[in-house]
Structure formats: C-alpha cells, structure tokens
N, C-alpha and C positions, 0 to 999 in steps of 0.2 A: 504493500500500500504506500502511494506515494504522501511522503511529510507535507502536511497541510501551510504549516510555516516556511518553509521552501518555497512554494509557491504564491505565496501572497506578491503582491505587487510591489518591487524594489530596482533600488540602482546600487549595483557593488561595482568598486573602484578597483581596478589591479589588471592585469594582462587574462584575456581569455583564455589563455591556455591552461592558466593557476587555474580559473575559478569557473571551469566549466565541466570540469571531471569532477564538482563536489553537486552537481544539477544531478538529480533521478535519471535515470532512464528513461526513456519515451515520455514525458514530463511537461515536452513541448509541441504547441498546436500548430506553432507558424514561426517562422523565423525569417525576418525582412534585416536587410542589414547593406550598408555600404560603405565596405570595409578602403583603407587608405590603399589609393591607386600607386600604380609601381613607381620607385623613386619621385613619388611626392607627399608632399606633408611632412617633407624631412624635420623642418623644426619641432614638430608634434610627435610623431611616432620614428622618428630615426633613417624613414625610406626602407623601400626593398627594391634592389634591381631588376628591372624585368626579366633578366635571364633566370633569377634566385625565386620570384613571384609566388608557380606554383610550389615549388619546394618547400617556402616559407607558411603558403596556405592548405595545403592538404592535410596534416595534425589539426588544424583548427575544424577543417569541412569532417573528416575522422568524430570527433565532439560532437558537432551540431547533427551530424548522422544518428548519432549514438543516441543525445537527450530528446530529437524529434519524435512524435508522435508515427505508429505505421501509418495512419491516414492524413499525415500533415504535408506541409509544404514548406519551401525552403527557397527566397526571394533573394536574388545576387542582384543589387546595383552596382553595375562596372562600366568602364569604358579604357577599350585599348589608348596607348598614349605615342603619341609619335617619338621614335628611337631614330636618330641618324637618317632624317627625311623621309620613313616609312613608318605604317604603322605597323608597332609591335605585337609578334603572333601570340601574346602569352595567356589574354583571355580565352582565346582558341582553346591552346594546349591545358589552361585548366578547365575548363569542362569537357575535354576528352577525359583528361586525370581524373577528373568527380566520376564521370561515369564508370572507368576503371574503378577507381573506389566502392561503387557499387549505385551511387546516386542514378537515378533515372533523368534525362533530361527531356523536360514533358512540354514546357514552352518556351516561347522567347518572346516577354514583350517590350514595346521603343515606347521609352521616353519624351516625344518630342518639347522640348522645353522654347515655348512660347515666345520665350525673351531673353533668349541667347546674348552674349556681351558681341555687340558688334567687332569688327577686325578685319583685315585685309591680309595674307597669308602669297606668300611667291606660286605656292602650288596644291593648298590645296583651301578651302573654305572652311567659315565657324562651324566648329562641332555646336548642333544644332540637335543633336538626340542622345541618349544612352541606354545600353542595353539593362534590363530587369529579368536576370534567368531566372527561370522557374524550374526545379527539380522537387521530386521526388522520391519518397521509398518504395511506393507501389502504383501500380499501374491505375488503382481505383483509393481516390481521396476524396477527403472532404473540398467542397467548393458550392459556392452558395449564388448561381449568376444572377438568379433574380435579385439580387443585392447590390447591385451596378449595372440594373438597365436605366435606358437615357431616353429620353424621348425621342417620341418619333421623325419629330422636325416638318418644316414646312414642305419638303418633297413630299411629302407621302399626300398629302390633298389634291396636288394635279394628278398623282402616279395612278393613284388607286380612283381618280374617277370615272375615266374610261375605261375596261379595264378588254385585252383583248381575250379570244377564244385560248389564244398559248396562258394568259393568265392565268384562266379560271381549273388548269389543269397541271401536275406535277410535271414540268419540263426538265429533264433527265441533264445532267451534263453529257455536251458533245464530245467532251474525250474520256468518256465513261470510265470518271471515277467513284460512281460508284452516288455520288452527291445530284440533288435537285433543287427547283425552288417551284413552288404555289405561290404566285402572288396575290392572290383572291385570300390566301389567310391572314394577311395585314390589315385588312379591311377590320376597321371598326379598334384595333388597337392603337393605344398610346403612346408604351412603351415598347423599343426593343434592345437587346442583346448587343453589347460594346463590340469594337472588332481589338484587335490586342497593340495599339497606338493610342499612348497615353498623352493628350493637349494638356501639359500643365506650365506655370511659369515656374522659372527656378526661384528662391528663395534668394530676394530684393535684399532685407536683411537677416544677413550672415549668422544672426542669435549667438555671436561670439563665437562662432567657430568656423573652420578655414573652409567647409564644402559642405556647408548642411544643406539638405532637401527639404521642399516643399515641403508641410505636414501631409497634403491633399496624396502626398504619393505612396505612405504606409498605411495611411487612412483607406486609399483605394484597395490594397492587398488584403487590408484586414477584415475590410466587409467582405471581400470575395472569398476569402478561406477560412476563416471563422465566424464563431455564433460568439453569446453573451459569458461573458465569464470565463473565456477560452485564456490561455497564455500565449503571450507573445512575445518572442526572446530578438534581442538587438546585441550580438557581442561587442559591436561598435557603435554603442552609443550615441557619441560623438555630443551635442547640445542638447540632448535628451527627446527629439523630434519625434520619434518611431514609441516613445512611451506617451508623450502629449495622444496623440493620435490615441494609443490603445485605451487609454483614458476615458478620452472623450466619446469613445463608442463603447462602453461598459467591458474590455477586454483585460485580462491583470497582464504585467508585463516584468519581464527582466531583463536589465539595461545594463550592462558590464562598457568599462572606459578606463581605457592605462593611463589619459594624460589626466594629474588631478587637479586642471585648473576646468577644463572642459566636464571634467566631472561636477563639479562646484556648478560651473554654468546650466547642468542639466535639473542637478538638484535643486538651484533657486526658480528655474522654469518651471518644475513639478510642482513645488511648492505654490508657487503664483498660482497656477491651474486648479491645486487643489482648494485655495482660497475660493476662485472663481465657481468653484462647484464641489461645497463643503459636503454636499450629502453623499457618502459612495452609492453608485451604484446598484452593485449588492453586500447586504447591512455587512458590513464589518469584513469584509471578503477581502477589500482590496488595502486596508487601512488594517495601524498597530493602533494600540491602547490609548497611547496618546492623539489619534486621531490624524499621524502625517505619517506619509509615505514611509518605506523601512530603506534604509540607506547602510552603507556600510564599507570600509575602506579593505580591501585584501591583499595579501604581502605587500611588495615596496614599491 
C-alpha cells in the first residue's frame, strides 16, 4: 500500500536522482516535465553536452519508469539545439534510448509558441515550436479527450449547411488506410477533438526563472491524462509552473528542483496560489496540518 504522506502535495529540493528512488513505485499518474536543454542553463544546472545528453538522462527516464503508474503517461518538453551550424541529433537518439529502455513512444505533440522572440538567423529561422513527447508503459492508458475538446468554430456553419450525397455517407480513405470520415455526424455538435499542435504563447514573464513555460501547457496535459486527485510528478520543477497548474485543476503534485534559489521561487509561487485559493480541493488531501503546502530541502 502506497504511504498516504508520500503522496500529499509537495516541492522537495535536491537533485532527482537522490530523491526519486525514495517515491513508491507506480505512485505516479502523469509526469510532465522540461528538463535543462543540452549545454544550456549552465549557470543553473552546470550544462550537459549534447554528445553526454542521453547518457546523463537515461538513470533519471530508468526513475520516472519505475514511480509511473502502468496506465500513466510521461510528457518530454525538448527541443534539439543547434551544434556547429546543424541541428543536434540527441533528442532523436534519446527516445530511440527511452524506447530501448522499454518506454513506448505513443505521440509527439508541437508546441507552437505564439510569440516567439523575433530574430534574423544566416541560415536558418526562429524556432517557433517544440516538441512535447508523449510515452508510455503500455499500449492502453489513461486519457481523458473529452477534457480538451475546442469548439467547433465558425467553419462548421457554411461546411455542414449544404451538405453533399459523399457527406451524408462514410467516405473511406483513398489510400486505404484503413480510416474514414461522415461529415453528416458534425451536424448539430459544438465541440470537437484537438488535432496534437498546441497554439500557446511562451511565458512573457520568466517567474524568475531562465525557461519557464506557459502554465496553459501542463495544465493542457493534465486534463488530458488525468482525473481529480491524481498525482503529478515534475522532477524539474524549475518556478514551480507544472505544480500551479496541478493545483489549480484539483490534481496533488510532486515538484523536485536542484537549484535552491529557483526552489524558493516555486515555493513563494505555491504559496501565493495557495492564498488565492485557501480551500483544498479535497479536504485535507493536498495540505499538512498547518494548512501550506509540504516543502522540504534533500541532501546538498
């Protein structure tokens, strides 16, 4: 039986590799995280060379395997970074590696970030998306789409008012794979199903730290792969954004951070939140005795 106090909602301080082998087993629902990209953020986390990347990441992916739920999910923010005027192959190579590790690699969805920092580049243009890998441990998981449909939009009023004879019948795909569409079943619906290209803006202000993301972009993961009261693990923290988020949709979370000033930052952000919304959730679920968050600093 999984320690109920384990679980409660917190941020511990120290390198994920200490304090992830002290996490239960299968413990965790969803794990969203955007760990420091190759040699950058060296003043924060010291860099990893792209050549060293996977090497340095596969023991941490090994963890998060291990404390994952079988029916959870496991959310990679990355983006290869240009090496010696080309992009470096090391994203690639790690999720070949994850999969060798046993990870299933089940999607890939783009980031497109809205409002990219303008630039002018000799050969090639603003990175203007990043990848969000999606893995798993089994082929059948939890995932909730009616939790991120969008509306229909103003196309659907001309599309669906004439509608033709191929419409109102299941039109087969022409390179029979196997897929159709009815467009006569739209009719009268409001909502539908997202395609896997996510429109968000990047994160205006930095919330004191070197590459925080939107909140909108853990918030979107955590309605699509979890319910209420689920855990969601962040081993890179970072300004505590991916715990805001689990928060804010009744989710408990666990936020590990090596650097402890960026820990400090996530802790006065939770706290803020918690002020802003003094009642948990569920009674006493995600809150200690004293009524804040549980925090906690591990080795050095």
């Amino acid at each position: 039986m999984v320690d109920e106090h384990v679980l409660q909602s917190k941020l511990l301080q120290g390198n994920c590799l200490d304090i992830l082998p002290t996490l239960p087993a299968e413990s965790v629902d969803l794990i969203v995280t955007s760990p420091p990209y190759a040699d950058q953020r060296k003043d924060t986390y010291g860099g990893v060379h792209p050549d060293k990347y996977v090497e340095w990441f596969l023991p941490i992916g090994a963890e998060l395997k291990r404390v994952l739920k079988k029916e959870g999910s496991f959310v990679l923010n990355i983006k290869e970074r240009v090496v010696n005027g080309e992009r470096h192959t090391y994203v690639l190579e790690l999720i070949i590696a994850l999969r060798k590790q046993g990870w299933l690699w089940t999607e890939e969805y783009a980031w497109h970030k809205r409002n990219s920092y303008p630039g002018k580049w000799p050969n090639r243009f603003r990175d203007g998306w990043e990848r969000c890998l999606h893995f798993t441990k089994d082929r059948h998981f939890a995932m909730y789409q009616d939790a991120v449909r969008v509306p229909m939009g103003d196309w659907s009023q001309s599309r669906l008012r004439n509608l033709s004879e191929t419409d109102k019948r299941r039109d087969n795909s022409r390179v029979q794979s196997g897929f159709g569409k009815k467009i006569e079943n739209w009719i009268g619906r409001e909502l539908a199903y997202p395609d896997n290209v996510l429109h968000l803006a990047t994160e205006c202000n930095n919330q004191g730290h070197s590459a925080a993301f939107p909140v909108e972009l853990p918030s979107w993961f955590i309605k699509l792969f979890t319910q209420q009261n689920d855990v969601v693990l962040d081993p890179f923290i970072g300004s505590g954004t991916t715990a805001i988020a689990a928060r804010q949709l009744g989710r408990r979370y666990i936020g590990i951070e090596m650097s402890p000033l960026y820990f400090e930052v996530a802790r006065q952000r939770v706290n803020d939140e918690v002020i802003q919304m003094p009642i948990p959730l569920t009674q006493n679920e995600n809150q200690t005795e004293s009524g804040q968050e549980f925090y906690e600093s591990v080795g050095s």
